[in-house]
Backbone bond lengths (Angstrom), bond angles and torsions (degrees), N, CA, C in turn:
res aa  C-N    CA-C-N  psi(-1)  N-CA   C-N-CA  omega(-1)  CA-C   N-CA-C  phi
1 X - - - 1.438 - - 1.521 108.62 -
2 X 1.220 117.79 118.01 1.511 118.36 167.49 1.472 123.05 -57.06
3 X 1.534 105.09 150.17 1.177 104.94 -163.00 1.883 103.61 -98.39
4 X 0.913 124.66 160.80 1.681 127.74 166.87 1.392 109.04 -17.33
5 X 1.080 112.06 -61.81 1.549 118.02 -165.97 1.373 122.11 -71.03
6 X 1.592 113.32 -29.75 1.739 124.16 177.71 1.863 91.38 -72.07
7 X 1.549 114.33 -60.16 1.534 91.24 178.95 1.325 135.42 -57.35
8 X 1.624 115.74 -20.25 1.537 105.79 172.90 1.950 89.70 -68.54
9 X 1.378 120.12 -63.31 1.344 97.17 -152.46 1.381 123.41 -61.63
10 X 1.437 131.27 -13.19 1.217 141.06 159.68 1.489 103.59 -52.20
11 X 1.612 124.42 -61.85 1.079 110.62 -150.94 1.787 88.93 -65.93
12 X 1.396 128.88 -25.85 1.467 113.18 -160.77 1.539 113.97 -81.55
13 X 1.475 98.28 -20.62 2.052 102.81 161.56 1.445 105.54 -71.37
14 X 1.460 128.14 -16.41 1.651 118.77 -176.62 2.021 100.08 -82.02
15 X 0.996 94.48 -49.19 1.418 111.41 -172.63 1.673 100.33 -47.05
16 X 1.587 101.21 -62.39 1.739 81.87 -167.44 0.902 126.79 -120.72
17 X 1.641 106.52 37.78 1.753 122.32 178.56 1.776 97.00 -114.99
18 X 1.547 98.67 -23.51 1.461 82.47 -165.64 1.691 126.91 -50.59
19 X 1.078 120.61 -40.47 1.549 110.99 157.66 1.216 131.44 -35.82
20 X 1.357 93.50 -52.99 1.664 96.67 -171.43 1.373 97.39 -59.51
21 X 1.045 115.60 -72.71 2.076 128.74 174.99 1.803 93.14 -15.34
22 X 1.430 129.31 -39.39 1.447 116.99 -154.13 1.890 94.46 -94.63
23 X 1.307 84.83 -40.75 1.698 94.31 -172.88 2.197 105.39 -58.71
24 X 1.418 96.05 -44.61 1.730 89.87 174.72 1.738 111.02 -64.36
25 X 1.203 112.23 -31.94 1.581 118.65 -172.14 1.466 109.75 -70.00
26 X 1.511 127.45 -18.65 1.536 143.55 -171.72 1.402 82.08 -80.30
27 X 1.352 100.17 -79.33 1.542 122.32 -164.87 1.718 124.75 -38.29
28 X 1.507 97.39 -23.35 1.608 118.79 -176.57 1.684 98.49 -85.18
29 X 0.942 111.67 -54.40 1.538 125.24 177.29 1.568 130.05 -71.92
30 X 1.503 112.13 -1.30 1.199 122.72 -176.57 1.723 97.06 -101.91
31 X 1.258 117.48 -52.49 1.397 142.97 151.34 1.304 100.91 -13.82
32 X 1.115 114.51 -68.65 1.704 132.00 -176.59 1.363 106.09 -35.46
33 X 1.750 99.62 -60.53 0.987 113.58 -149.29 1.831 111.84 -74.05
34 X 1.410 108.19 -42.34 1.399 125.78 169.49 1.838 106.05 -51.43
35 X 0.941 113.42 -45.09 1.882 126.01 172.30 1.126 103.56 -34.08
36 X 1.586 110.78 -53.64 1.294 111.66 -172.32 1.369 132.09 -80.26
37 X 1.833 86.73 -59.92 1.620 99.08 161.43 1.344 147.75 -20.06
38 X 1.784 97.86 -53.73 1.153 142.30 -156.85 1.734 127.41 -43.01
39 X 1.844 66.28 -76.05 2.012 86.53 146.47 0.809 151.20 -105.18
40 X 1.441 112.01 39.62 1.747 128.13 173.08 1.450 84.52 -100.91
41 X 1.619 118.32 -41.31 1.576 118.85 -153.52 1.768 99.24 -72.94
42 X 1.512 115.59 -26.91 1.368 115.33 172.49 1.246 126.14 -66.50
43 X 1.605 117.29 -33.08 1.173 137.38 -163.63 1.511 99.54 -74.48
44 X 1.352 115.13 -45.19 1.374 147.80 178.87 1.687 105.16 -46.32
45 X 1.934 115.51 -50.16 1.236 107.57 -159.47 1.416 90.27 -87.40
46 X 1.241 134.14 -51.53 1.302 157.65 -146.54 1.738 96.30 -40.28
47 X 1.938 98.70 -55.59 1.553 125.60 -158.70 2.065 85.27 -62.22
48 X 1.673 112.96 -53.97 1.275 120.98 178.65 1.490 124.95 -29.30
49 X 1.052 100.68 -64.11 1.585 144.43 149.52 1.875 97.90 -11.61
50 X 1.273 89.02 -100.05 1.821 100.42 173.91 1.240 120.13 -30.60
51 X 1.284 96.22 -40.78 1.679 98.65 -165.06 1.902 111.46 -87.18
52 X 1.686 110.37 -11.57 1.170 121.14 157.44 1.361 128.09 -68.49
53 X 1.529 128.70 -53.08 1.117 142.86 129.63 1.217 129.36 9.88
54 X 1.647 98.65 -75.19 1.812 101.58 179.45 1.459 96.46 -82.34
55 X 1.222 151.13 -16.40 1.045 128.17 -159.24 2.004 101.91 -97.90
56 X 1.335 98.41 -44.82 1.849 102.01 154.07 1.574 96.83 -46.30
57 X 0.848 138.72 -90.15 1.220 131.86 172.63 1.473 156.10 8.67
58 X 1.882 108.92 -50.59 1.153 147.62 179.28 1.566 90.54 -88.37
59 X 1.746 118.93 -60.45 1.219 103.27 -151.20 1.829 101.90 -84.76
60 X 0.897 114.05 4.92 1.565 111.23 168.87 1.130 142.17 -110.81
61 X 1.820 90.66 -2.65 1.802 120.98 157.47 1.871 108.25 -33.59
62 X 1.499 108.30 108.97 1.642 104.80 168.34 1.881 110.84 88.72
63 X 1.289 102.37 -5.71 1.637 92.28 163.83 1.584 98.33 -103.51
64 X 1.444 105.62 156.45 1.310 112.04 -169.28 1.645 108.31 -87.30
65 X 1.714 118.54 21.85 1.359 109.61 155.51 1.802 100.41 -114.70
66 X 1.655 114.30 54.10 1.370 126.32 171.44 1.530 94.75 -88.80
67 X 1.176 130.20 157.32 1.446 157.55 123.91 1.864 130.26 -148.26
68 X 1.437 93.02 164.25 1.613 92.57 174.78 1.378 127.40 -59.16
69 X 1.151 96.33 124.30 2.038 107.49 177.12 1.050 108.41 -128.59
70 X 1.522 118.82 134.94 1.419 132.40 170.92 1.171 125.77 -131.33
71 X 1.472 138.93 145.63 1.176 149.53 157.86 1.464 110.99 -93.01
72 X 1.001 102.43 136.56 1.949 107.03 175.20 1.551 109.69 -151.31
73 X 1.228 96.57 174.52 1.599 118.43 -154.45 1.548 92.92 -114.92
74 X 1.522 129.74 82.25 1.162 118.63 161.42 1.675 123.27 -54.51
75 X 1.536 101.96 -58.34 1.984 92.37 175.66 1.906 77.00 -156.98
76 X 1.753 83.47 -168.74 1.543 85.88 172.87 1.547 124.02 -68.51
77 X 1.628 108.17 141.34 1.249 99.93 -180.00 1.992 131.68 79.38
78 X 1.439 81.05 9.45 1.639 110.95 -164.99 1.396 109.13 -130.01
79 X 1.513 151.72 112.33 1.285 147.14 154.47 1.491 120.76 -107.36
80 X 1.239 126.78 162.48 1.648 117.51 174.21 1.986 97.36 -135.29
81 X 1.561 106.78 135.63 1.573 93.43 154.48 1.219 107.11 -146.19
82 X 1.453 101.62 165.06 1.812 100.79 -151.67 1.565 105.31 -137.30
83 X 0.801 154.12 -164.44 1.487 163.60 178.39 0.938 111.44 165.97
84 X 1.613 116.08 140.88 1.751 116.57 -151.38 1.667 96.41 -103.09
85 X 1.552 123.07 -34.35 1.274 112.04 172.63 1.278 101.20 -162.53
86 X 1.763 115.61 163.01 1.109 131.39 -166.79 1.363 134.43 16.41
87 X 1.188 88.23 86.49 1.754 172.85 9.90 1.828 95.84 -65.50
88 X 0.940 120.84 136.03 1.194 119.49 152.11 1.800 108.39 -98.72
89 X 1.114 108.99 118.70 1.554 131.14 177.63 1.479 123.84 -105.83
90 X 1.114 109.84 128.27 1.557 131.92 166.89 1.447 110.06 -130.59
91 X 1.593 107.11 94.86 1.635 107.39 161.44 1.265 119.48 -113.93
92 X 1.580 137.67 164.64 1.370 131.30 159.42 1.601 86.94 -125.09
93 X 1.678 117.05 154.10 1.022 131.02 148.79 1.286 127.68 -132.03
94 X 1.386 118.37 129.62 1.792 123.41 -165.70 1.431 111.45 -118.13
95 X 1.292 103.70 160.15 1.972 105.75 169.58 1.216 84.51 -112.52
96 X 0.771 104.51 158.60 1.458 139.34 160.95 1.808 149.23 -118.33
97 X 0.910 143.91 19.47 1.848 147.42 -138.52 2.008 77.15 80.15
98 X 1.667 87.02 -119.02 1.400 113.36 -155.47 1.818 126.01 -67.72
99 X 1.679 89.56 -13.04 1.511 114.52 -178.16 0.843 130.59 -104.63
100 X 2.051 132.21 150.39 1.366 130.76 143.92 1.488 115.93 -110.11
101 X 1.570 109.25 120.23 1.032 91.62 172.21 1.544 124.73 -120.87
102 X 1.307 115.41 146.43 1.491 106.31 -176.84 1.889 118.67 -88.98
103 X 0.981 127.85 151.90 1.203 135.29 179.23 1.457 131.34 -132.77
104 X 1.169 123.91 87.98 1.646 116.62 -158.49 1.456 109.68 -144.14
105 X 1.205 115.70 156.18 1.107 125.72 143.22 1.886 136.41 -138.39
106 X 1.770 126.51 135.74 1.030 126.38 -169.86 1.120 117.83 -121.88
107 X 1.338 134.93 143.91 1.651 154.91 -176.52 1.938 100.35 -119.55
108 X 1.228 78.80 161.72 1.860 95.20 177.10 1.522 91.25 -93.24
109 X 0.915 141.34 -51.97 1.399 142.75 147.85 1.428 124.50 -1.22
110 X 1.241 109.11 149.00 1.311 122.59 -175.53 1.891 117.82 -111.01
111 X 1.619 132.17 140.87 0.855 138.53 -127.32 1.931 86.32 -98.44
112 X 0.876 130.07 136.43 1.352 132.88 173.22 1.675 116.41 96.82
113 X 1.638 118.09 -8.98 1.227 105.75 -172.42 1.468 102.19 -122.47
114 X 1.490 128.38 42.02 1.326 156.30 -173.46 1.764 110.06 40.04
115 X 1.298 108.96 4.92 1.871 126.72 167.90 1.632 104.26 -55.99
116 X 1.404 110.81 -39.17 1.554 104.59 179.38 1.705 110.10 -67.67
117 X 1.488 128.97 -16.11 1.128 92.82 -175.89 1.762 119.44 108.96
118 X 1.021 141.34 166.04 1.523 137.24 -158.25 1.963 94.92 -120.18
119 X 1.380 128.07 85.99 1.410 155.56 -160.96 1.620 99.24 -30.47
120 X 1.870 108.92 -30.85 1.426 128.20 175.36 0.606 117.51 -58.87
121 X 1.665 128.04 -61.42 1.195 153.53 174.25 1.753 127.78 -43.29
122 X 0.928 121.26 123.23 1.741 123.95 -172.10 1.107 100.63 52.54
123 X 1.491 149.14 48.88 1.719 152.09 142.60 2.005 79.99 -64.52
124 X 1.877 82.08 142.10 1.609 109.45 -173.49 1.963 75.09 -136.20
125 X 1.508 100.60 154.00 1.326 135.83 172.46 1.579 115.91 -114.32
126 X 1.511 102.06 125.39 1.907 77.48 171.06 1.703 69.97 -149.24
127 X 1.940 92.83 153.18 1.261 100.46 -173.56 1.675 96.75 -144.31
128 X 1.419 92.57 129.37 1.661 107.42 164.29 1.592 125.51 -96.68
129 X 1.451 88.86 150.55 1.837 81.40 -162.61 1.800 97.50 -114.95
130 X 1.299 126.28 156.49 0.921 134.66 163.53 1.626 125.54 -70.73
131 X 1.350 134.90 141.30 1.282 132.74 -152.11 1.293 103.20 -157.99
132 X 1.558 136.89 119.49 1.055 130.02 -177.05 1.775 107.44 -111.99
133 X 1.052 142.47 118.52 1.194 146.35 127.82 1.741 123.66 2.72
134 X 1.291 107.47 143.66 1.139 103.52 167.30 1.727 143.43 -81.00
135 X 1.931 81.88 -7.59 1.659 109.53 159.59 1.591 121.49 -78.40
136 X 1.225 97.82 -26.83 1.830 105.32 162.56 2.185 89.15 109.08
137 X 1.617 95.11 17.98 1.548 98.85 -175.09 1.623 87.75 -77.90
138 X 1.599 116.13 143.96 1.608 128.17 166.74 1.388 98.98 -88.16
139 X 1.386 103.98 131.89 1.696 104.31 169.04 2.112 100.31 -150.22
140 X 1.640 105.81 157.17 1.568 112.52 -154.41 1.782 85.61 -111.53
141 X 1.541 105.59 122.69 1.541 84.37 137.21 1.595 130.47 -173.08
142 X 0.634 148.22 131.25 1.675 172.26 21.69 1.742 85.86 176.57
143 X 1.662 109.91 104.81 1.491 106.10 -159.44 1.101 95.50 -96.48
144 X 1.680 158.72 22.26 1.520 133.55 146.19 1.656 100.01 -120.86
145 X 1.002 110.73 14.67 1.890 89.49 173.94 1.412 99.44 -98.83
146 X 1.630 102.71 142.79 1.748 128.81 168.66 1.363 108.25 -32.17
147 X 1.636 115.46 -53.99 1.570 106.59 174.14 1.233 107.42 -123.21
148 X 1.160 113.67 106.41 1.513 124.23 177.78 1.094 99.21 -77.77
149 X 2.143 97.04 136.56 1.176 119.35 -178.44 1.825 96.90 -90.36
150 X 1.515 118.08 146.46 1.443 142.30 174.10 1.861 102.10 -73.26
151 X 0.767 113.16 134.79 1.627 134.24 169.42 1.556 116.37 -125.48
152 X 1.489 114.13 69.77 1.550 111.98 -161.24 1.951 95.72 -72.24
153 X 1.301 97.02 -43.07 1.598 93.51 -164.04 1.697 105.96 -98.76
154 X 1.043 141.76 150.19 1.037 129.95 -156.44 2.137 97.14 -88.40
155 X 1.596 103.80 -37.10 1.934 99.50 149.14 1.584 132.07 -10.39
156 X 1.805 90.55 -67.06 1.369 92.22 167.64 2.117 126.89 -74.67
157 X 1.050 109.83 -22.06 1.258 109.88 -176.56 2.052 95.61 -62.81
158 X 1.478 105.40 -47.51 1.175 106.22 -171.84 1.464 124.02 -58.26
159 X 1.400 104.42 -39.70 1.751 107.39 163.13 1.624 118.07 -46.64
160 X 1.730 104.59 -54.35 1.453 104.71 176.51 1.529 127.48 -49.06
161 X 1.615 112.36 -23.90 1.325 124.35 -165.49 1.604 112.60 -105.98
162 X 1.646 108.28 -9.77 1.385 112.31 155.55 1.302 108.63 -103.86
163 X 1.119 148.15 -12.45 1.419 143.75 146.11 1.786 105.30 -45.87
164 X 0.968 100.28 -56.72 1.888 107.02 -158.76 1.622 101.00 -67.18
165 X 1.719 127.09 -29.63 1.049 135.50 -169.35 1.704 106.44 -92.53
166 X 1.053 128.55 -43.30 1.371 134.74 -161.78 1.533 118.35 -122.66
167 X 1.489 110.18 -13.94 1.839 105.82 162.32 1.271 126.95 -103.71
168 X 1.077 126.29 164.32 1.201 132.14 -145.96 1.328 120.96 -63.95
């Protein structure tokens, strides 16, 4: 049986932890929730992704700013897409826990006739962060800019990331 003194100090760890106690329990469960989310929502952009690709692709079949572009499946949680010239492209994109991040670099240049450039050289980072809602909805978005842009559907993240890779 506790004595007088363990219940005041209990009650005074209830008193002014209890937030915090609620704020780690959100935080544990949002976690959860991104775990899960996470990589359906990757699987989601990746498929986006492809389907941007071939369709850049199709419609530039036979003009003479056509070349080979690919998306690929390095491992889980891992993609690569490339374009051999104008734009010549080198991207990787990864998940991560809570993140996607993109990694690339592009030349007006073409891939084999040293016009693209040193692949090391001018790589830019942009990284999306995972964000859960208070509906338990997953949504991505752009974790160091001042106004981060929202990525509710992982569709739209994919437009942004063939925009950012292949326009001007």
């Amino acid at each position: 049986m506790a004595t007088e003194w363990i219940e005041k100090l209990a009650d005074g760890i209830k008193e002014k932890n209890h937030e915090a106690a609620e704020e780690f329990g959100r935080a544990q469960h949002y976690a959860g929730v991104i775990a899960e989310v996470g990589k359906e929502y990757f699987v989601a952009l990746t498929f986006s992704l492809q389907e941007n690709v071939a369709a850049l692709r199709r419609t530039l079949q036979g003009d003479a700013a056509s070349s080979e572009m690919s998306l690929k499946t390095v491992k889980a949680g891992e993609v690569t897409i490339e374009r051999e010239r104008f734009p010549w492209v080198d991207a990787r994109l990864t998940h991560k826990e809570d993140t996607i991040a993109l990694d690339y670099a592009k030349r007006p240049g073409a891939k084999g006739t040293g016009m693209e450039g040193d692949a090391a050289l001018g790589r830019k980072t942009r990284s999306f962060a995972f964000h859960v809602a208070q509906d338990d909805t997953v949504y991505v978005q752009d974790a160091f800019a001042d106004s981060p842009r929202t990525y509710a559907k992982p569709e739209e993240l994919a437009r942004e990331i063939t925009e950012t890779l292949f326009g001007a």
